[in-house]
N, C-alpha and C positions, 0 to 999 in steps of 0.2 A: 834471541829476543833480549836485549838490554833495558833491564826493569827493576823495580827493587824487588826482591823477593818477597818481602810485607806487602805488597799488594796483589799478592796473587790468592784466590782462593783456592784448596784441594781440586775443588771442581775444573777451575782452568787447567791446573796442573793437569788433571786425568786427560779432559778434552786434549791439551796437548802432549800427551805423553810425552810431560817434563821426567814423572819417576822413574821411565823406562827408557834412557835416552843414551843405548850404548851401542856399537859397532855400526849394525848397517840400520838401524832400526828407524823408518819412519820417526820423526818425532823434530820435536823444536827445543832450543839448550836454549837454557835461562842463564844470562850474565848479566854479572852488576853493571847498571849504568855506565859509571863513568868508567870500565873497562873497555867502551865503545873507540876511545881514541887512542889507546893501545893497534887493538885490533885494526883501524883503519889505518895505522903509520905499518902497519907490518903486511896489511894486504898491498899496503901502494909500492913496497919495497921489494913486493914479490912479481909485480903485474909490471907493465913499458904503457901502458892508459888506465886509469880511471874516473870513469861516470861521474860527476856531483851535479844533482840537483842543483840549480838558481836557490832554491828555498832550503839549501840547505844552513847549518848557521855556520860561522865565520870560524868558528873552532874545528868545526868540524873540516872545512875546507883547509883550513892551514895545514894538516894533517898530510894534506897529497903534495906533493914536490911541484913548484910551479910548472916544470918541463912535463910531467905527468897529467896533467890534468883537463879533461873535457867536459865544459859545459854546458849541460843537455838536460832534456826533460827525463824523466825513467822509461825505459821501452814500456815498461807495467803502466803505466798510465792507459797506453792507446788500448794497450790487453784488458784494461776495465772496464774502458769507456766506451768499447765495442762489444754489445752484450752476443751473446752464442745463439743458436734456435730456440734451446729449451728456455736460457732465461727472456728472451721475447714472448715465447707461450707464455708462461709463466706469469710475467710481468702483464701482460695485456687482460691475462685474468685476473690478477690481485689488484690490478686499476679499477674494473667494473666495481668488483666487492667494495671499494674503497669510495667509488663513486655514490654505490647505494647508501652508505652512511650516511654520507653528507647531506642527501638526498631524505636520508630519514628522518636528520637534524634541522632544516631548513623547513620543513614541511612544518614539523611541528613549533618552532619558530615563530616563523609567520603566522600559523594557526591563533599561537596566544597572543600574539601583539596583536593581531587585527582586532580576537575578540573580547582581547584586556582579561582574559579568563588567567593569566600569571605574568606576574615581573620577570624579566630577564634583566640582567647585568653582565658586562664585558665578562668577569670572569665566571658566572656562574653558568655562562652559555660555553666558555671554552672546555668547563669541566663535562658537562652535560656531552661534548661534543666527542671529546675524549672515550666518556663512559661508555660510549654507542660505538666507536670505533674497537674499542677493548671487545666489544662483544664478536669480530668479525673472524671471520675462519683465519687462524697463522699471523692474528696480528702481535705482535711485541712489545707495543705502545709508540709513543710519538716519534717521529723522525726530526722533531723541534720546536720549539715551546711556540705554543699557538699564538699569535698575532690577531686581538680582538680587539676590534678598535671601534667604537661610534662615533658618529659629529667630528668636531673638531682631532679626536686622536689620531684617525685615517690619517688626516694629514702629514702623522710623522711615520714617519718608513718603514723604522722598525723598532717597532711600538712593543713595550711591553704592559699587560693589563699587570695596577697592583694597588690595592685598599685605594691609596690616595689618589688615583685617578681613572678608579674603577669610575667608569658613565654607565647607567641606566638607557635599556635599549628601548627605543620609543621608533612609531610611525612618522616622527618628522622630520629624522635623522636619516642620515646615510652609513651604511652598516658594512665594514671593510671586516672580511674573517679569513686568513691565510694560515692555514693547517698540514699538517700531514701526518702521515704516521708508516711504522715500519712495520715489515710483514715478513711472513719468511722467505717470501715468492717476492717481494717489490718493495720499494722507497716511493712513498707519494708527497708531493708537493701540489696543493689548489687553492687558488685564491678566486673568490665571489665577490661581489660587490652588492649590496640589496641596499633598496629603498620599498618601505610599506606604507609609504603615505601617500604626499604631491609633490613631488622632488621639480625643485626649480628648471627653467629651462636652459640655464647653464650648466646644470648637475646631472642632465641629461645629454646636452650635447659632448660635456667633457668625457660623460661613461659612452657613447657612441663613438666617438675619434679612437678612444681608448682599445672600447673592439672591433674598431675599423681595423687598429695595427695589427689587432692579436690574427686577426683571420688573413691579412693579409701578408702575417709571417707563415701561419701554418699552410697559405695555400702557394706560397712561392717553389717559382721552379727559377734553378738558376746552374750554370756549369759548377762542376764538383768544386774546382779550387777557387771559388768566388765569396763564397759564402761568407768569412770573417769582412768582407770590405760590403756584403748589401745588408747585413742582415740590422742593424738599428738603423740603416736608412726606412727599408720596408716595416718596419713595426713603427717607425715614430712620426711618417711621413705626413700622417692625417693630423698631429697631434702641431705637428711645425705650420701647418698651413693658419692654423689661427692663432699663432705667436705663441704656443705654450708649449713645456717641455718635462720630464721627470729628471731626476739624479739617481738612478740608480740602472744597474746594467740590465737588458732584457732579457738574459738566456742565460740558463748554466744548466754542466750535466749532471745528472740522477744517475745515483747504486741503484742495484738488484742486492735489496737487505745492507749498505752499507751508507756510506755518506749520502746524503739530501742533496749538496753542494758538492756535485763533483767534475775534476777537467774532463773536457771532451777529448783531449788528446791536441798534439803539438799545434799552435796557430798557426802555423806556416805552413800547414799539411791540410791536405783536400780533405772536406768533409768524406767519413767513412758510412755508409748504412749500417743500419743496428746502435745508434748512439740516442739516449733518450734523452731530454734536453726541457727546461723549462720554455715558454713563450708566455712572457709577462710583461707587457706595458704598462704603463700606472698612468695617472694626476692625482696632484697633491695641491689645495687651495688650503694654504696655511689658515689656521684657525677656523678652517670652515668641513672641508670632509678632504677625502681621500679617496679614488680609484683605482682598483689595481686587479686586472685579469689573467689568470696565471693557470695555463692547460699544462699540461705534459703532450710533447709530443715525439714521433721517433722516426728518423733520419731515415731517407731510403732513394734508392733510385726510382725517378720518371720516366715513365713511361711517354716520351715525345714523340712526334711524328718524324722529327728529322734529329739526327749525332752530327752538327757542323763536327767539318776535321776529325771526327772519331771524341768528339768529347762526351763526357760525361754528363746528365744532370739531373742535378738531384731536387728532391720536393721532401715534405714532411707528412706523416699522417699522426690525428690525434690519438693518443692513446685514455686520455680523461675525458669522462661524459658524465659533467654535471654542467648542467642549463645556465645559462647565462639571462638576464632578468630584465625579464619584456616590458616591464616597467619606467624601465631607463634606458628603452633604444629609440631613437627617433629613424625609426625605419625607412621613412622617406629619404634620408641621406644615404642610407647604401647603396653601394649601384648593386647592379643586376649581380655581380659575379659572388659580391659578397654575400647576398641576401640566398643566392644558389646554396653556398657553402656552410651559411646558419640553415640553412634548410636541410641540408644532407647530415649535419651534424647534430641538430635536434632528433631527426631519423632516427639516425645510430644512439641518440640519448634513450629516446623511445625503445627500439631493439635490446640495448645492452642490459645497461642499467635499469631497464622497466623490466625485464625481464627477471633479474635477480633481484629487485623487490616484489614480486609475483613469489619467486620463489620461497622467499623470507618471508612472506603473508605479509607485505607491509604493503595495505590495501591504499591507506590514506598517501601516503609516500608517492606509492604510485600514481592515484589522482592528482597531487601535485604537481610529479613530473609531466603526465600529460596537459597540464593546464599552461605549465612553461614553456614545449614544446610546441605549440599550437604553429602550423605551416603561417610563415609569413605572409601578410598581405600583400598584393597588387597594387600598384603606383601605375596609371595612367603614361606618364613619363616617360617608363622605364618598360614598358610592355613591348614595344613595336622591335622585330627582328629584322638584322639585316643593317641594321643600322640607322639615323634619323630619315625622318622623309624630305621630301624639297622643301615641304615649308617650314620646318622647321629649322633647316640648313641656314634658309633665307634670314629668319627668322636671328636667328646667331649672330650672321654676316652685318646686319642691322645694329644686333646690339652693339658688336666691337667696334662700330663706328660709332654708334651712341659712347660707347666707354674711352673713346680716344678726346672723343671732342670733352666732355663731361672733366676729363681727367686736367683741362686746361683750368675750369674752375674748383676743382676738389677731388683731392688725390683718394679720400674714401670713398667718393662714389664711384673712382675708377676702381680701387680696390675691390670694391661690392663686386662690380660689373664682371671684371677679371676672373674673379672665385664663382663666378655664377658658368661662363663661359668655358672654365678649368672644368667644373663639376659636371653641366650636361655633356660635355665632348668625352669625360671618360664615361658617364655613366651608358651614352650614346655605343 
């Protein structure tokens, strides 16, 4: 380990049996720093290849002989990014406990804005949110400094709440909160979106598109080595359709107790099972709010009816269950498949996470989550199996002649026409 030795504490030292670090003995040798380029001109001198990282720096690289040198990701990468069985257990139960927090925090949240019984402010809700997670079995504090944004801050990315543009959280704003924190057993990363007022009907359909992509990432199945080339198509496809977009990536991998932000392992390599992974879409309407849906979810083989050619394919299952906010879904735009999978995933919110606030006596909390989970409703529409009937077939057939000819005097009524024609055929 190449460190200055003033920053080690006794404590480290013990943890790594730096004092006892002779002959065969388990243990980690502490060397200065800059004796690191020593060492790597006398490994490169002793080996016919060495490994360097892309990220490694330019000093560091001059070090290996240009004839010597290959560059590659670290094999240690895929070995992290592919958690074992225990850290899966593990992980899937320090997600629920992690989920109930939030869960505890949101409830009582909402509670005081709706009944003005106390102020909240960006940072006095991050602290509050904090306190509550500190209190959870194996937690160690945050996995990164929380992102409390209202109104207008949502809209910047990554937002930091500070005195001078601390906002006061009100019923008429829109409320972006992206947290997490680290535990001994998992890394969480979740971002919610709330509105407690009458959130406009663009601040609804934007958080709709939004979790249109999120579910339509976690419910993808697609062949193993595809995945880098679909996966911001599927997450941002709803977001494209009504000319809007985010700048920021949708997915990155999650430690078990280590980085928040970690590689999933090489791009060029087929998705592996057992990688846990952000699914985060967003919109951002500068000056006005921010959305941003952000699950955990974890990488696994599907279960398909047919392997073309012997392939593989892979689907994702969530591992975060906190509720998503029925206040700002316009439910009539999901089709059927998405409104299935908010449905099985409320379930499982209900099951998990209600479950481990039962356990923690977090009576209110619980009320809560049951009140977000409520089974979605029935859309007329979207009910009949099997696919449309004749008339409504007809019905279609009609329109896209109506949208052809229409389109002669006015390319937005053909636009209308087209998205209306796009929207019942999938939802169909």
């Amino acid at each position: 380990m190449y460190v200055d030795p003033t920053k080690l504490t006794d404590e480290v030292k013990e943890h790594l049996k730096m004092n006892n670090c002779k002959g065969g003995a388990t243990c980690v040798q502490q060397r200065p720093y800059e004796k690191v380029f020593d060492d790597v001109a006398d490994f490169s001198a002793a080996h016919d290849i060495v490994i360097i990282s892309a990220g490694s720096s330019y000093a560091i690289y001059s070090e290996v002989p240009k004839m010597k040198r290959l560059i590659s990701q670290s094999p240690i990468v895929m070995r992290k990014a592919q958690k074992n069985d225990v850290e899966i257990k593990n992980y899937k139960n320090c997600q629920i406990r992690d989920s109930a927090a939030l869960a505890i925090f949101l409830e009582m949240l909402e509670s005081d804005l709706k009944s003005g019984s106390r102020t909240w402010n960006e940072m006095s809700a991050q602290e509050k949110l904090a306190e509550i997670r500190r209190g959870q079995l194996n937690n160690r504090g945050l996995s990164f400094g929380t992102i409390s944004a209202s109104g207008a801050n949502g809209a910047v990315i990554h937002y930091t709440s500070q005195p001078s543009t601390n906002r006061t959280l009100t019923t008429s704003e829109m409320y972006l909160l992206d947290s997490g924190g680290q535990y001994l057993d998992c890394t969480t990363d979740v971002t919610r979106t709330m509105h407690y007022g009458e959130p406009t009907d663009f601040q609804k359909e934007a958080y709709t598109r939004v979790l249109q992509g999120s579910i339509d990432y976690a419910n993808a199945i697609f062949p193993q080595t595809s995945y880098t080339s679909i996966v911001e198509t599927y997450v941002r496809i709803w977001l494209w359709e009504a000319g809007l977009e985010y700048r920021h990536g949708s997915s990155h991998g999650v430690g078990v107790y280590l980085y928040v932000h970690e590689d999933k392992g090489p791009i060029s390599d087929p998705l592996q099972p057992g990688i846990f992974m952000s699914d985060e879409p967003g919109y951002y309407e500068v000056g006005e709010f921010g959305v941003r849906l952000e699950t955990i979810i974890m990488s696994k083989i599907a279960d398909t009816p047919n392997n073309y050619d012997g392939l593989t394919f892979m689907t994702f299952e969530p591992v975060t269950f906190v509720p998503f906010e029925p206040n700002l879904i316009k439910y009539e735009d999901l089709s059927i498949k998405q409104r299935k999978w908010l449905n099985a995933y409320n379930e499982k919110c209900r099951q998990l996470t209600g479950e481990e606030l039962r356990r923690q006596g977090q009576t209110a909390a619980h009320e809560w989550l049951m009140r977000k989970t409520e089974p979605i409703p029935d859309y007329p529409e979207c009910t009949a199996s099997g696919g449309a009937s004749a008339r409504p077939t007809l019905l279609l057939l009609l329109l896209a002649v109506a949208s052809n000819v229409l389109y002669s005097h006015t390319s937005h009524a053909y636009g209308f026409w087209r998205r209306v024609l796009a929207k019942v055929f999938l939802e169909s």
